[in-house]
Z-matrix of the N, CA and C atoms (Angstrom, degrees):
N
C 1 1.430
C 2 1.520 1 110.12
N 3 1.115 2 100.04 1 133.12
C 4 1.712 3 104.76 2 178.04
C 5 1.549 4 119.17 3 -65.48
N 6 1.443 5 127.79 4 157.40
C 7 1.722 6 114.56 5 -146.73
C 8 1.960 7 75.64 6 -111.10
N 9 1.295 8 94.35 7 150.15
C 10 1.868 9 101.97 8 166.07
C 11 1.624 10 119.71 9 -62.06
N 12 1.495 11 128.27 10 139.65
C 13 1.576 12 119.81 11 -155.33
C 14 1.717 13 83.86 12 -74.75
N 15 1.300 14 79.03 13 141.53
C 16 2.145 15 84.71 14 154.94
C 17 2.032 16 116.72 15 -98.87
N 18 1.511 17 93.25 16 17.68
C 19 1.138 18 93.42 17 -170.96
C 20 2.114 19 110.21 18 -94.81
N 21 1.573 20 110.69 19 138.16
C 22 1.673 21 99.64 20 -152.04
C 23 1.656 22 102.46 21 -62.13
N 24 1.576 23 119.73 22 -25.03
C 25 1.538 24 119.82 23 -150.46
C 26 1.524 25 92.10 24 -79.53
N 27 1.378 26 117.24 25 -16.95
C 28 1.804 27 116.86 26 -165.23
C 29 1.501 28 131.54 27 55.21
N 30 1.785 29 81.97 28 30.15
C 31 1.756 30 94.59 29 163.77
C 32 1.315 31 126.48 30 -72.27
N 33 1.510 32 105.66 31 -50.65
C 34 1.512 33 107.92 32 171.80
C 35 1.347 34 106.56 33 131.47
N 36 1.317 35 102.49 34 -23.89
C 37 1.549 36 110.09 35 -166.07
C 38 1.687 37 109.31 36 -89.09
N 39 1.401 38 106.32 37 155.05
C 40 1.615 39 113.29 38 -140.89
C 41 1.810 40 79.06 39 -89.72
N 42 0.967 41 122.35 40 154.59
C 43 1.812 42 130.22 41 159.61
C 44 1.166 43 97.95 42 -48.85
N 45 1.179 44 134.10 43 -88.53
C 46 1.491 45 142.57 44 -124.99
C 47 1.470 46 104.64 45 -124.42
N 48 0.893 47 114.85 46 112.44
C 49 2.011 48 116.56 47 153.03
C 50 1.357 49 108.34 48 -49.88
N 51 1.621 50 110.90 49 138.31
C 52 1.086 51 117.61 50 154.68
C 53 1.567 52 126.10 51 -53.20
N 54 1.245 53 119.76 52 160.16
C 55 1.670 54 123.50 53 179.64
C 56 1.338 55 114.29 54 -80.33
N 57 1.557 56 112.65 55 14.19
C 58 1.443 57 125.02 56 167.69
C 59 1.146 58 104.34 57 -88.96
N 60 1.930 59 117.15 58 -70.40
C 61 1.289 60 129.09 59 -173.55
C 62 1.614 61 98.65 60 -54.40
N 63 0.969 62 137.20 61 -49.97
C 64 1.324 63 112.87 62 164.59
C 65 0.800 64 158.62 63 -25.71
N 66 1.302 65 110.11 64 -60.52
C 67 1.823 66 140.53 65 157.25
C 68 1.525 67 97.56 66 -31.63
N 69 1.565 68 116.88 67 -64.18
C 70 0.955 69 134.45 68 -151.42
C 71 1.331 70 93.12 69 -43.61
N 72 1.998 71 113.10 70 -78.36
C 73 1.380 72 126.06 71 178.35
C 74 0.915 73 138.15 72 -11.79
N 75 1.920 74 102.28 73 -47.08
C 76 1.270 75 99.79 74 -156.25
C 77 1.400 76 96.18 75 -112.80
N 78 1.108 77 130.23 76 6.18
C 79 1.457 78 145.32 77 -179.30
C 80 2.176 79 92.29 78 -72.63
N 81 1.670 80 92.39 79 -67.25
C 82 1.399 81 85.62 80 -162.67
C 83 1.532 82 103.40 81 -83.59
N 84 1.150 83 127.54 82 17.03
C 85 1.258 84 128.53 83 174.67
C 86 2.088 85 109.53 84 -78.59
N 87 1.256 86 104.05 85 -41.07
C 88 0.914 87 136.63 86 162.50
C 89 1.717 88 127.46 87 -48.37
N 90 1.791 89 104.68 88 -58.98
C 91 1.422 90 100.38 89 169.43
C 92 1.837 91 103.53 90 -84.59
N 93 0.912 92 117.18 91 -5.26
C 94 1.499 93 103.07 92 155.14
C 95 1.356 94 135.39 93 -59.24
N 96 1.095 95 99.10 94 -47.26
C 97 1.761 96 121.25 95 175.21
C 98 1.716 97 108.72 96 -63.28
N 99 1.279 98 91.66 97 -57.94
C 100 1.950 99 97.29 98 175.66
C 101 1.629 100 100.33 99 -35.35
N 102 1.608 101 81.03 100 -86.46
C 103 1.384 102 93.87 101 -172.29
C 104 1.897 103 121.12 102 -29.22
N 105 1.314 104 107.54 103 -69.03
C 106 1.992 105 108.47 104 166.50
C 107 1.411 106 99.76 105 -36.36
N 108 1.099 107 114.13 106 -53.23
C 109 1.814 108 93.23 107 -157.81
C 110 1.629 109 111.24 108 -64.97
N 111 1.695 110 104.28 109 -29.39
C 112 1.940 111 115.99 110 -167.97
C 113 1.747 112 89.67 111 -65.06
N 114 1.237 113 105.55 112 -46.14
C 115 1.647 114 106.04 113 -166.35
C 116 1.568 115 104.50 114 -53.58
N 117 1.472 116 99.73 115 -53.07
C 118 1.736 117 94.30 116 176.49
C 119 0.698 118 126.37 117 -43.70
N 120 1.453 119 126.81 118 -62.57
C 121 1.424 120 137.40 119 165.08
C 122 1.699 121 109.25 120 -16.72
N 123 1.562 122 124.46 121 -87.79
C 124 0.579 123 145.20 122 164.47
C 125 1.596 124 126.63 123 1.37
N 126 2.094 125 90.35 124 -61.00
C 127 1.216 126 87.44 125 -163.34
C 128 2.209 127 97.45 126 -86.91
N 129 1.408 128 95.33 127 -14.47
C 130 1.374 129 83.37 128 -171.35
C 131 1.901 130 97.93 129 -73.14
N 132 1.155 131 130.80 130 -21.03
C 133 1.418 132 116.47 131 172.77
C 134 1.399 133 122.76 132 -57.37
N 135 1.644 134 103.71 133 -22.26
C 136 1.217 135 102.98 134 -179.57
C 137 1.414 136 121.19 135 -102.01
N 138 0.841 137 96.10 136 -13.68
C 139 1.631 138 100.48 137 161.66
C 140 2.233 139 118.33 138 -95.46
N 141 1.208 140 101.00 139 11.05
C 142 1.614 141 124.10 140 171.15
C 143 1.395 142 93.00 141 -87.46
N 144 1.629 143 107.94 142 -73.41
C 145 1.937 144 109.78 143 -178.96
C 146 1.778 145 107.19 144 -50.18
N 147 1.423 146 121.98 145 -33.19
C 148 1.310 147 110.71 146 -173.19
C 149 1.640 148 116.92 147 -56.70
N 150 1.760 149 93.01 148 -44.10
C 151 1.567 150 107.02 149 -170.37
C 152 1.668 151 79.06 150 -72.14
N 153 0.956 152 135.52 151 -113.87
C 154 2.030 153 130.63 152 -134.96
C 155 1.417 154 103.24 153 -21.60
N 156 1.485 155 109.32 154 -54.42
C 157 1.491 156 96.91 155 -171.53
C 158 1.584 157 121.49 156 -60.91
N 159 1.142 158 121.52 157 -31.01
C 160 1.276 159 132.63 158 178.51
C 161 1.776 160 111.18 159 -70.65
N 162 1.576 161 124.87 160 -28.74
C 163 1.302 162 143.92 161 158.29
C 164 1.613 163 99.50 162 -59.87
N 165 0.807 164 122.34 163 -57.80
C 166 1.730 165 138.47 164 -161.84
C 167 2.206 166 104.19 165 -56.99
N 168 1.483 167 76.20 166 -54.75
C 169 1.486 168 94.42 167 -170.21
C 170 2.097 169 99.77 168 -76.47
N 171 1.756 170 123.58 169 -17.50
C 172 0.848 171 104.88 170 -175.64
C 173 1.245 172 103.92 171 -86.53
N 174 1.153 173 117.00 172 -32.54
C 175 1.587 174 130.81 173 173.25
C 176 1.683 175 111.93 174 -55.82
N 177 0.928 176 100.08 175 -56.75
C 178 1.871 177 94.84 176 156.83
C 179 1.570 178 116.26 177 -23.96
N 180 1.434 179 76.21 178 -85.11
C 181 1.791 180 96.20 179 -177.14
C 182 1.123 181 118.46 180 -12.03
N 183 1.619 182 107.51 181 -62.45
C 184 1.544 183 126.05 182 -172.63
C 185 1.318 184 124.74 183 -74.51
N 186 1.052 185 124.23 184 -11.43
C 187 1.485 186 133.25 185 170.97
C 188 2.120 187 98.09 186 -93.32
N 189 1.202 188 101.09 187 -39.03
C 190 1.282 189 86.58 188 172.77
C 191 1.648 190 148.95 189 -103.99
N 192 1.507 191 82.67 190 15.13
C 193 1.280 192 88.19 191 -172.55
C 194 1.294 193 138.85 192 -90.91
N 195 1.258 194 108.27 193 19.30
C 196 1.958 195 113.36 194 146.44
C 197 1.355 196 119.16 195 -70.46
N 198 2.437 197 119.11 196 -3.75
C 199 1.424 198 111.22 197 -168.34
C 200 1.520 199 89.02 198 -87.71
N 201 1.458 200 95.96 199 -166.00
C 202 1.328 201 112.93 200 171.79
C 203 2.165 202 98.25 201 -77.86
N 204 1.188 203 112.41 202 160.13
C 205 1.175 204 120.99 203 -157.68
C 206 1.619 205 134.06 204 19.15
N 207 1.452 206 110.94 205 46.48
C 208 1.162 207 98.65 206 -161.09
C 209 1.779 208 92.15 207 -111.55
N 210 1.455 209 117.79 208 -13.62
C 211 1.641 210 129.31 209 149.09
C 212 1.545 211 99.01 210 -47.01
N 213 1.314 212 129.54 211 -92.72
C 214 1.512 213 112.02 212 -178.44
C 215 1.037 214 115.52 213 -34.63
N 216 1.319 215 142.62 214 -68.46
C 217 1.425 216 130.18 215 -160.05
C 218 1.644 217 110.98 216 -64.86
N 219 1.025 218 122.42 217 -18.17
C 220 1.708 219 129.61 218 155.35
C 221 1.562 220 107.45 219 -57.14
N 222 1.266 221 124.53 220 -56.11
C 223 1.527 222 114.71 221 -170.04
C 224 1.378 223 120.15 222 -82.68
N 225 1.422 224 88.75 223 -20.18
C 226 1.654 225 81.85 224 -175.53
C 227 2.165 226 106.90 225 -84.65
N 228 1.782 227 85.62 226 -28.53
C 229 1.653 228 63.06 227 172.60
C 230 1.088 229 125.59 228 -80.90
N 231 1.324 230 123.40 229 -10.86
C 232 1.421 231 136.01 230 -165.50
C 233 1.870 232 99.79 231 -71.37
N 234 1.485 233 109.24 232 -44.51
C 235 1.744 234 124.47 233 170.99
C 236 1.589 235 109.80 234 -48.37
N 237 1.478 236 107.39 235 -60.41
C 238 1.251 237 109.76 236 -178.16
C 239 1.503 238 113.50 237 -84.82
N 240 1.220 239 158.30 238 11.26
C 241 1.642 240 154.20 239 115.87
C 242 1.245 241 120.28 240 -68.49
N 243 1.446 242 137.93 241 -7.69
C 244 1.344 243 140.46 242 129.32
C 245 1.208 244 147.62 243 -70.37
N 246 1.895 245 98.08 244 -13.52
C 247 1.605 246 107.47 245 -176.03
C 248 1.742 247 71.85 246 -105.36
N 249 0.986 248 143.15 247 -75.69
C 250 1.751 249 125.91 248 -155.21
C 251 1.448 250 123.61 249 -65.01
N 252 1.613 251 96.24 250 1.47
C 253 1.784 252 105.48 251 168.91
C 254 1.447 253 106.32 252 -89.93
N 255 1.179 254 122.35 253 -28.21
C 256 1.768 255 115.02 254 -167.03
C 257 1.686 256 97.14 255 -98.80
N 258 1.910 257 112.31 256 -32.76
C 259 1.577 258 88.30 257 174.22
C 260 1.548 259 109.04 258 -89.80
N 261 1.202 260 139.19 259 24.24
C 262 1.295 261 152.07 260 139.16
C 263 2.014 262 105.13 261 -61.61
N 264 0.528 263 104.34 262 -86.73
C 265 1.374 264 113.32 263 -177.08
C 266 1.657 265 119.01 264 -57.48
N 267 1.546 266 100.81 265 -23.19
C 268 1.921 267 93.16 266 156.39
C 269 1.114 268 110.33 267 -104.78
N 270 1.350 269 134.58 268 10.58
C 271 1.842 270 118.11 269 166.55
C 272 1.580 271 93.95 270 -93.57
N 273 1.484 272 114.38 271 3.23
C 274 1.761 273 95.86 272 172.93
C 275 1.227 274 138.33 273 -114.61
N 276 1.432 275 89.32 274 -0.58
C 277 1.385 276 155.02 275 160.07
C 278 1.491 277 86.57 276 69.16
N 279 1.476 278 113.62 277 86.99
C 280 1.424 279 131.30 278 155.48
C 281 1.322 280 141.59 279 -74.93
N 282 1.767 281 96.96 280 -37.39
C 283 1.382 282 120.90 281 168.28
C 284 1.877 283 97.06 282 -73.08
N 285 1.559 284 102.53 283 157.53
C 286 1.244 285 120.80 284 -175.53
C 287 1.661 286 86.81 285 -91.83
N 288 1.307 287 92.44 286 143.12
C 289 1.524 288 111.36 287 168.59
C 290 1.587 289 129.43 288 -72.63
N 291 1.092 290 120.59 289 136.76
C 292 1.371 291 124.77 290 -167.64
C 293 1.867 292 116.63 291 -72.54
N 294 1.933 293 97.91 292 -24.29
C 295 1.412 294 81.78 293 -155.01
C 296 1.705 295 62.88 294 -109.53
N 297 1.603 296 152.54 295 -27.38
C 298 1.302 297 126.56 296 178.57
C 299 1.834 298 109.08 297 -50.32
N 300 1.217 299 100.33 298 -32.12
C 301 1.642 300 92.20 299 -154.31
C 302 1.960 301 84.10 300 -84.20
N 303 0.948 302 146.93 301 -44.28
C 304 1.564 303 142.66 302 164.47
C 305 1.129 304 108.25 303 -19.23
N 306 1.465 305 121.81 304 -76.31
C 307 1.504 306 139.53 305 -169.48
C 308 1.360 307 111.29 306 -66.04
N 309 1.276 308 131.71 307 -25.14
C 310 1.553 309 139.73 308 173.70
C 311 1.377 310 91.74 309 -62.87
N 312 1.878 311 138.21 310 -45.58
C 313 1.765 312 127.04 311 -124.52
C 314 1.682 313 78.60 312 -99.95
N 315 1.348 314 120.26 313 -1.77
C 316 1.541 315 105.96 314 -155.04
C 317 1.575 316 91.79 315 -112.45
């Protein structure tokens, strides 16, 4: 049988975590954070190699584009150093926000 709370609000819930459940918390509170930040890392390197190569390939382009495919190799790098420049700059959140700047006008 469950014991009656001794607690005054009659929630039930104990004050204090043990220094186990704690540990626990703040243990994986912790490899969460690691972990998010390694991923960032990560993913912003890869979206660093996206932008040069995509620079590389626009710069191509342009020197070659009187050959045969040297129009594709212009657009496509031009796609990929514009698509890894803007999701570069919104995972860092560079761009101003749509719904901060809303809620500021009001």
């Amino acid at each position: 049988m469950d014991e009656p709370s001794t607690d005054p609000s009659g929630s039930g819930i104990d004050a204090a975590p043990s220094t186990d459940e704690q540990y626990i918390v703040v243990r994986r509170a912790v490899e969460d954070a690691l972990w998010s930040v390694l991923g960032t890392a990560v993913y912003a390197v890869f979206l660093a190699v996206l932008f040069v190569v995509g620079l590389a390939m626009t710069a191509g382009g342009l020197f070659a584009a009187d050959q045969s495919g040297g129009l594709t190799l212009l657009l496509v790098g031009a796609a990929l150093f514009a698509g890894a420049g803007i999701e570069l700059a919104r995972t860092f959140g560079l761009f101003p926000s749509v719904r901060r700047r809303s809620t500021a006008e009001e």
